[in-house]
N, C-alpha and C positions, 0 to 999 in steps of 0.2 A: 504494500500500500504506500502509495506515494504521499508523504507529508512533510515535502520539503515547502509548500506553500504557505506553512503553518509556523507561527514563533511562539516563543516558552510564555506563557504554560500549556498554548493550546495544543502543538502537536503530542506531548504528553497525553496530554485530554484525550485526542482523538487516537490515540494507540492502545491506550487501557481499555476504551468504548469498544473499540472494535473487537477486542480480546475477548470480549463479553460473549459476544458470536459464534466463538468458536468453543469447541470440545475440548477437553483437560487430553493435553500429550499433541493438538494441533500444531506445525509448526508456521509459525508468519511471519512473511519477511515487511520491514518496514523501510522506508526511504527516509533521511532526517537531513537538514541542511549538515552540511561535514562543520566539525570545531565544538562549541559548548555546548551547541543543542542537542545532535546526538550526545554527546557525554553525560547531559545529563538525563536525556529519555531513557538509555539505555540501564543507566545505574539507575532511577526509578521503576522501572518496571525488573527489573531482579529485586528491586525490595519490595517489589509485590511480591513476589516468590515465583515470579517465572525464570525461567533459565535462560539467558543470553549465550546461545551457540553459538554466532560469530558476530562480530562487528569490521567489515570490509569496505573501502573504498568505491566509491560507485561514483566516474565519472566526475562531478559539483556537488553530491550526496552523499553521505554513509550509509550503508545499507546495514541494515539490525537485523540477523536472525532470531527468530522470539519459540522457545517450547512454552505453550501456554499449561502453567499449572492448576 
């Protein structure tokens, strides 16, 4: 899901909403602007207690892989 249109707090917002959606063990990848906004999407949503499988480069984006718990 692409949320690099999005600034802190909302794309956060719009990562956790989405997660909603899906089944426990789904995995979702997320797009975040590359720099502090992914850094800190990523470390908020592992303190939800989902798993952060990778965090990679994407082009002008960071792409977050998410196991939703």
């Amino acid at each position: 899901m692409d949320l690099t249109s999005y600034g802190c707090p909302l794309h956060y917002i719009k990562a956790r909403n989405t997660l909603l959606r899906f089944e426990t063990g789904d995995i979702v990848d997320f797009l975040f602007i590359a720099g502090e906004a992914a850094e800190q999407a990523s470390s908020s949503l592992g303190k939800d207690g989902h798993e952060i499988l990778a965090v990679e480069p994407a082009e002008s984006a960071v792409r977050v892989r998410v196991r939703k718990a």
